[in-house]
C-alpha positions as CSV (number, residue, x, y, z in Angstrom):
1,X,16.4,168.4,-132.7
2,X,14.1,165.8,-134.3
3,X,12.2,168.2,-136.7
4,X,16.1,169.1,-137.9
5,X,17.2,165.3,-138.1
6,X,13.3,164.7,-139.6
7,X,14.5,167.7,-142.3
8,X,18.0,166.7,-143.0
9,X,16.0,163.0,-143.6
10,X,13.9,164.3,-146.1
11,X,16.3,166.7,-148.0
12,X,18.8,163.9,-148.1
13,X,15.7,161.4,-149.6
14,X,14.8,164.1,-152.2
15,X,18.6,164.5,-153.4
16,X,19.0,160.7,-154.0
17,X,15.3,160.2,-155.1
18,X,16.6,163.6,-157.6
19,X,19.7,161.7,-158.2
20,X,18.0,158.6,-159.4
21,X,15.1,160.4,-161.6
22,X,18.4,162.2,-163.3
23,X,20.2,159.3,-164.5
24,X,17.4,157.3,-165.3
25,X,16.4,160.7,-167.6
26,X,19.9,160.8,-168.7
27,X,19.4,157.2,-170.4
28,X,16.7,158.1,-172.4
29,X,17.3,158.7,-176.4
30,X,14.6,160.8,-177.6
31,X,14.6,161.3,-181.9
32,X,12.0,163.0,-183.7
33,X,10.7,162.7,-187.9
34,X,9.5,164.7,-190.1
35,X,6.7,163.0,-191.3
36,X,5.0,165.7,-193.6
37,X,8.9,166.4,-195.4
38,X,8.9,162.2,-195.9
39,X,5.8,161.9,-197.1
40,X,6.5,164.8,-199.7
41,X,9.3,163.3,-201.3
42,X,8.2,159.7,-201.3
43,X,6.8,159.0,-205.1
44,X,4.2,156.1,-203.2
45,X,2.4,158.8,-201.3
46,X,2.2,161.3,-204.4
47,X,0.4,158.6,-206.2
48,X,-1.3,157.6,-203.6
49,X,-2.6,161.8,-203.7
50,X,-2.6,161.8,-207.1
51,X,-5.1,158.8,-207.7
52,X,-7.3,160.2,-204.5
53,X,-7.3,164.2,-206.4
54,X,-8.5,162.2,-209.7
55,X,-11.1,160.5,-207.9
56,X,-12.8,163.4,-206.3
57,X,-12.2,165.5,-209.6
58,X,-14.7,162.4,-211.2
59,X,-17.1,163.3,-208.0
60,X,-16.7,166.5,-208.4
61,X,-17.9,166.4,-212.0
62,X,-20.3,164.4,-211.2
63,X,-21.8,166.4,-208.4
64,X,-21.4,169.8,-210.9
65,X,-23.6,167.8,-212.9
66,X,-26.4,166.9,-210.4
67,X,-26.2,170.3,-210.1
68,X,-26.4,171.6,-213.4
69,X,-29.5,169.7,-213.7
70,X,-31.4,171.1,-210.7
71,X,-30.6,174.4,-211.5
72,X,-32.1,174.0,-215.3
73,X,-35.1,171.7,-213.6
74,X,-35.6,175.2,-211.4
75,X,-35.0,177.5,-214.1
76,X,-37.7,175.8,-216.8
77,X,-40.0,175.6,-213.8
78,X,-39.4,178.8,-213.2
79,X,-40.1,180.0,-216.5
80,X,-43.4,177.5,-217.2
81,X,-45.1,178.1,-213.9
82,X,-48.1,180.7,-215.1
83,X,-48.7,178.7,-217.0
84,X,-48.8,175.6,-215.2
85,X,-52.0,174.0,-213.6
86,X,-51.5,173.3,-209.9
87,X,-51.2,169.4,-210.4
88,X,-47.6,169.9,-212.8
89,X,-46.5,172.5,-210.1
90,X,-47.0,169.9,-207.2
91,X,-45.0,167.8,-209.1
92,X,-42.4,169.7,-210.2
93,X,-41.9,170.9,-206.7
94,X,-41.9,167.2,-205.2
95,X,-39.2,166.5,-208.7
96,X,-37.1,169.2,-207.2
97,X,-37.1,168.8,-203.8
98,X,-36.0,164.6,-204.9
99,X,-33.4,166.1,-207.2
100,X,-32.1,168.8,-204.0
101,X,-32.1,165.6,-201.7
102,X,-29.9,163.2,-204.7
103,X,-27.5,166.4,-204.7
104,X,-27.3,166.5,-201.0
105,X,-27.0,162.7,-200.1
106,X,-24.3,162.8,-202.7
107,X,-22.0,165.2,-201.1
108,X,-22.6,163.4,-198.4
109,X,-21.6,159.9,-199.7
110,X,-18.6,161.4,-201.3
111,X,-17.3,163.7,-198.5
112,X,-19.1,163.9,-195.2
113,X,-18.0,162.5,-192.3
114,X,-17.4,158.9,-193.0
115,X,-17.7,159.1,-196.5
116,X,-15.9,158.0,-200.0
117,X,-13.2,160.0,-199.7
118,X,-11.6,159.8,-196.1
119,X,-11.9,155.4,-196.1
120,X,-10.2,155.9,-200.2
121,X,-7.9,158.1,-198.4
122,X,-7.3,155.4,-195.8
123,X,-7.0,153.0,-198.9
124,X,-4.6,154.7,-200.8
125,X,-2.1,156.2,-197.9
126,X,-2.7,152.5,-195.5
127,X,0.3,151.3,-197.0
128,X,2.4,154.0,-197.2
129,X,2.0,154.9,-193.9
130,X,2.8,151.4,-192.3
131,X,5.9,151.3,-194.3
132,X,6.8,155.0,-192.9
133,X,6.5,153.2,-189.6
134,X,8.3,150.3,-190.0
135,X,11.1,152.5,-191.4
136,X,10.9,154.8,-188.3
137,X,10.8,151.9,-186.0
138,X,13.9,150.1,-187.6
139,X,15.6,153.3,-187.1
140,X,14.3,153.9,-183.6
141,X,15.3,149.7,-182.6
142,X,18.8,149.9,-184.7
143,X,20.1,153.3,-182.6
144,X,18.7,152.5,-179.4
145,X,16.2,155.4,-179.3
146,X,13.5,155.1,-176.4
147,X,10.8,157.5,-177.7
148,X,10.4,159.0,-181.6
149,X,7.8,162.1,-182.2
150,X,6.3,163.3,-185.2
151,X,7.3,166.8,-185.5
152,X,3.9,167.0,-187.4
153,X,1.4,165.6,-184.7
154,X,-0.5,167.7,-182.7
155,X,1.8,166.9,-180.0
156,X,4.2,170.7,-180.0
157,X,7.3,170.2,-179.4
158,X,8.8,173.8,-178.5
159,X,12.3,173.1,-178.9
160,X,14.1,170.6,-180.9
161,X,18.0,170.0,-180.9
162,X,18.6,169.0,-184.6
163,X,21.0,166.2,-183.7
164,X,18.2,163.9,-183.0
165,X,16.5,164.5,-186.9
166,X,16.6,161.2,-188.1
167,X,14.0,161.9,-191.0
168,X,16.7,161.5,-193.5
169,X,18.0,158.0,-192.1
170,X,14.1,156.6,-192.2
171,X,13.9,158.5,-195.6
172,X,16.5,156.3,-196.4
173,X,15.0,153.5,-195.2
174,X,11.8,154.2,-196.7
175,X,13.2,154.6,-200.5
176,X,15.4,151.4,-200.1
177,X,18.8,153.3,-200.2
C-alpha cells in the first residue's frame, strides 16, 4: 500500500511539475533572422566588402610583386652562378633567403591569423553589424520575443516554422523604412 500511495505521489508530482514546464514553454516567443540575406541587401555592408576586396587586391599586388622579384633574383642567380665566385653565391643565397622571409612575413601581416585583413574586416563590418543588432533587438523588445537565432550561426536549427521570420521587419529597420 505505501509503495502504491509512494507511486501515485510521484506520478501526480511529475504531471504538475510537466504541467508547469508546459506553460512556462508555452510563454516563450522564439523568432529567428536571416543574417546572411540582410547583410546581402544592405548597401553599408557591400561597401563595407567592397573597400575590404580593394584593399587586399592592393596587397595582393603588392605581394605578386615581392614575388615577381624573388623569382627574377633566383632566375639571374640561377643563370650567373658558373660563373660566380663562392663569396657573390654566399650572398646571393643570404639576399634570397631575406627576400623569401620579406615575402613570407608579408602574407603573414596581411592574412594570417591576426593579421591586416581580419581586424580591417572588423573595421569595416563593426558598424554594420551593431546596427544589425540594434535592429534585431528593437524587433525582438517591440514584439515581445524571448529568444532570436541567427539562421546563419553555427547553431542548426532543424526545423523552422516561417511565421517567426522577422528578417524583413529588422530589414526594415535596418534601411530606415
Amino acid at each position: 500500500m505505501k509503495k502504491s500511495f509512494s507511486r501515485v505521489l510521484v506520478t501526480l508530482m511529475i504531471v504538475m511539475l510537466t504541467g508547469l514546464f508546459a506553460d512556462a514553454v508555452s510563454q516563450t516567443k522564439v523568432g529567428y533572422v536571416d543574417s546572411k540575406k540582410i547583410l546581402d541587401n544592405l548597401q553599408e555592408a557591400k561597401d563595407a566588402k567592397l573597400k575590404l576586396d580593394n584593399l587586399v587586391g592592393e596587397w595582393q599586388t603588392q605581394l605578386n610583386n615581392l614575388q615577381d622579384s624573388l623569382k627574377r633574383y633566383k632566375d639571374d642567380f640561377e643563370k650567373k652562378k658558373l660563373i660566380l665566385s663562392d663569396a657573390l653565391k654566399q650572398q646571393y643565397e643570404k639576399d634570397t633567403k631575406t627576400l623569401e622571409t620579406s615575402v613570407a612575413n608579408f602574407k603573414i601581416q596581411k592574412f594570417g591569423e591576426g593579421g591586416e585583413y581580419f581586424q580591417k574586416q572588423t573595421e569595416f563590418m563593426k558598424p554594420v553589424q551593431d546596427r544589425v543588432f540594434k535592429a534585431i533587438e528593437t524587433v525582438a523588445k517591440k514584439e515581445d520575443y524571448d529568444y532570436v537565432f541567427d539562421r546563419n550561426s553555427d547553431l542548426l536549427l532543424l526545423y523552422v516554422n516561417e511565421k517567426y521570420d522577422i528578417t524583413a521587419k529588422v530589414q526594415k529597420i535596418v534601411e530606415g523604412k
